[in-house]
N, C-alpha and C positions, 0 to 999 in steps of 0.2 A: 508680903502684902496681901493683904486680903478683900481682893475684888469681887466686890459686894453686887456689883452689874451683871454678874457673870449666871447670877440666879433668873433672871428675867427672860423672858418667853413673848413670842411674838406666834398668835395665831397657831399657839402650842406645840412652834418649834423653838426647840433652846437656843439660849448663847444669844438670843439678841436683844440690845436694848433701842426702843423709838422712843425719839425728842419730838416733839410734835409742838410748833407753833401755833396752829388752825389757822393759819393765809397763806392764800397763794401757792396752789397743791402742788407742788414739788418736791420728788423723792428723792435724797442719795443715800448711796450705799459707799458706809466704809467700813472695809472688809480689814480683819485681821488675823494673825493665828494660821494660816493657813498649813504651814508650817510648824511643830512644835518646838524647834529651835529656833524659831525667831518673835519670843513672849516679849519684847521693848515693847512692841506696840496696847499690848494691855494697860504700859504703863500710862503710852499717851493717853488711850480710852481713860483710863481713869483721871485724867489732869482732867479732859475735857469736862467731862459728867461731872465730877467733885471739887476740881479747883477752878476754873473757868466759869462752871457754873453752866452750863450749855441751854440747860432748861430754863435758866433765868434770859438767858442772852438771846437767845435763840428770835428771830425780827421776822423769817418766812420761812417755808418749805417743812417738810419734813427729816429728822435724819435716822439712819437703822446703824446703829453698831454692830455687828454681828464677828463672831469669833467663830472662824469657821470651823478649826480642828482640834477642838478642845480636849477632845479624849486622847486625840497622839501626846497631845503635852501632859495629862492627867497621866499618862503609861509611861512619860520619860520622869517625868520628878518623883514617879514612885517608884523606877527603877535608877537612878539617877545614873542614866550610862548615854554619854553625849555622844558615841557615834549610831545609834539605834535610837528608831520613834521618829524620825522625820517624818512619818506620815503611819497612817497602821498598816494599811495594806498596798496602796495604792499612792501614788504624786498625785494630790487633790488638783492643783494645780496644770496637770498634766491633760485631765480628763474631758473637757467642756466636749469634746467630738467624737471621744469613741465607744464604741458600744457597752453598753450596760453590763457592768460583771457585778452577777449575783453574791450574795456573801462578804462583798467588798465596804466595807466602813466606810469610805470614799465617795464611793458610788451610788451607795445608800444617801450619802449627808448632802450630795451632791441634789440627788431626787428631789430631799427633802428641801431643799433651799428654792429649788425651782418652783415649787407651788407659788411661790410670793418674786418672784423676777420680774414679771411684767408688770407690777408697780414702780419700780426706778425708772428714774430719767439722766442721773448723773451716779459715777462709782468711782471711786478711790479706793485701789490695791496696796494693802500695805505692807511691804518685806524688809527682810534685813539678810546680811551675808554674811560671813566669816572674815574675810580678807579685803576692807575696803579703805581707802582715805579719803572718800568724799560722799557727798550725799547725788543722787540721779536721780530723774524723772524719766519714764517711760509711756510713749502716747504712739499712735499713727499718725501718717503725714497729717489727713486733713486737721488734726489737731494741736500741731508743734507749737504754732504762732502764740493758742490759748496757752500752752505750757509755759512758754516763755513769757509772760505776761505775768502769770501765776505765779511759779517756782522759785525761791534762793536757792538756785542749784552752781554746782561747777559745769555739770555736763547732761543732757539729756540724750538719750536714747531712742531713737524711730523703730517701731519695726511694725509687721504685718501682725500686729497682735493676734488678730482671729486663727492665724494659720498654724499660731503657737500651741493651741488647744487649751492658753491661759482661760482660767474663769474670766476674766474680764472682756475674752471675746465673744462671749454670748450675747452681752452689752452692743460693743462694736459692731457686730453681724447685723443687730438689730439697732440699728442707726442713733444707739445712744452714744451718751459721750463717756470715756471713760479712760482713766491715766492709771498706772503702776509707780509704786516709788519702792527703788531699792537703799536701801540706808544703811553706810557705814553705825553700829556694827552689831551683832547679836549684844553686846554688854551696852545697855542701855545707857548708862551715864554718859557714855563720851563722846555722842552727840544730839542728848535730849532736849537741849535748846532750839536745836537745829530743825528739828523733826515738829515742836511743837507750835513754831514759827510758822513752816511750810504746810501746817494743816490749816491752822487758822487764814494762812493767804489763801487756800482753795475752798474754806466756805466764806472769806470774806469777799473773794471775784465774784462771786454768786449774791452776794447781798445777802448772806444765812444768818450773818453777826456783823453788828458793826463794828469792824478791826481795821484800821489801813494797812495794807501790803507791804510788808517788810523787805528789803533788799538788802542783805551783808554781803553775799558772796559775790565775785564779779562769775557771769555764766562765760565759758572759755569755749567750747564747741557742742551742736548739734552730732551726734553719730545717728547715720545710719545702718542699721543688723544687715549681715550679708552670710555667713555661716555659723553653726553648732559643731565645735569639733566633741567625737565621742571615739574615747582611747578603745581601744580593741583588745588591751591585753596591759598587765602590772608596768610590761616592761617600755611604757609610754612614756617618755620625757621631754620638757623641754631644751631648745638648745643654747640659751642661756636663760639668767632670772628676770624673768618679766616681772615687770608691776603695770596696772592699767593704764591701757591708751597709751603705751608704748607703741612705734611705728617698727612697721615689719616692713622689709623694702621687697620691689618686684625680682620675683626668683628666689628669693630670701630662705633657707630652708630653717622655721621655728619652732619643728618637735620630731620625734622620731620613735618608728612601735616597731623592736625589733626592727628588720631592712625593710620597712615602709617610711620614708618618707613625708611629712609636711609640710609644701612648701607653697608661696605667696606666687599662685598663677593670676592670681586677677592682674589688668592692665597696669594697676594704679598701688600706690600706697594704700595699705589697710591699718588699722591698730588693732588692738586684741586687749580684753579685759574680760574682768569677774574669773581671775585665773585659779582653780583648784589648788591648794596643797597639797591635796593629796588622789592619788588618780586611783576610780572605781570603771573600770570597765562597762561598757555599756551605758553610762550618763552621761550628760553633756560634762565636757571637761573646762572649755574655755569658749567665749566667743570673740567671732570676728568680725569687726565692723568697717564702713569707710567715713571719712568726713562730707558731712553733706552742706554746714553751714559755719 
């Protein structure tokens, strides 16, 4: 595919393109790329801009596309090796809070995005994962109610965004509004319908396009985030095969790193999802959530 978008420059940083209505000054940002193994969303950018039509459609605000880590992806398809190039140097992703590391691709792209932050008012994060069968939304509390409004989801996500050091919490800190979608799956087709649906419903709640709000999926549970488990060593496994939002009972022991134990001390039932394949020491391996609605 050859995205043609991918050439344009905002304010003579790369990788992004603005739709520009002229009413009603209102900025979002939807964020792509962040990731070099998760290029689906190129594909949607390009449905919107080219099939959609975005600049014709477009009724208020302004929108930025931006691809945030185009060069990890430029490094993985020219070396085409799918466990290396998730990021160059640095978890783009990772960084919104910690100190500045010189040299760092990341942290440089990061700089350079920041010049232009405090013109958004709304941001849409958009990911994809390895191992999922469903599509989620991710927001903080005070924003669940708009997600559910918004989203064909099966399940949405809560958590403390900001405290994740996601880019999207620079947003949140700064009392704008801002959601994450994780999307079954890196292989675009198999759920591009899905994906192309639930953007159109987050600029059409906004009044950005005239579209009505689609609903196919029935939404099954609200989670709220409660831990990041991160394996310590190869020899970390689980203790049987999960798949998400499976329920782990109180005391329950569901991994084990070498004679270290993990088990479910919180009071209550928890679940666990976005579970690894394959276990790297030192990253987050799986998370644990409780039900909140």
């Amino acid at each position: 595919m050859n995205y043609n978008f991918l050439k344009n420059t905002y304010k003579q940083i790369e990788w992004i393109s603005v739709i520009d209505s002229w009413k009603k000054w209102k900025n979002i940002w939807i964020f792509a790329l962040t990731h070099w193994n998760e290029p689906v969303w190129l594909e949607v950018i390009n449905y919107l801009i080219n099939e959609f039509d975005i600049k014709k459609n477009i009724l208020i605000w302004k929108i930025y596309f931006i691809c945030v880590n185009l060069k990890a992806y430029k490094k993985y398809i020219s070396q085409d090796d799918f466990l290396n190039y998730r990021f160059v140097n640095h978890n783009m992703n990772r960084i919104y809070k910690k100190d500045f590391v010189r040299g760092s691709y990341e942290f440089e792209r990061l700089e350079e995005l920041k010049i232009i932050f405090d013109e958004i008012d709304v941001v849409l994060d958009l990911h994809s994962v390895a191992a999922w069968n469903n599509i989620i939304w991710i927001t903080n509390k005070k924003q669940v109610n708009i997600a559910k409004d918004i989203f064909d989801v099966e399940n949405i996500l809560v958590d403390d965004i900001a405290s994740s050091w996601a880019m999207i919490g620079y947003f949140i800190d700064n009392c704008k509004m801002a959601f994450g979608i994780e999307c079954w799956n890196h292989i675009w087709k198999t759920a591009y319908k899905n994906w192309i649906r639930n953007v159109l419903n987050f600029l059409s709640y906004f009044g950005v396009i005239d579209y009505k709000i689609q609903k196919e999926i029935k939404l099954n549970w609200v989670f709220g985030f409660l831990n990041e488990i991160f394996p310590k060593s190869f020899d970390f496994k689980h203790t049987k095969k999960f798949i998400n939002f499976d329920k782990i009972w109180i005391n329950e022991v569901y991994a084990r790193d070498k004679d270290y134990e993990y088990k479910n001390t919180f009071d209550k039932e928890i679940f666990i999802a976005l579970v690894w394949k394959k276990v790297k020491p030192g990253e987050g391996n799986w998370f644990l959530f409780e039900k909140i609605i």
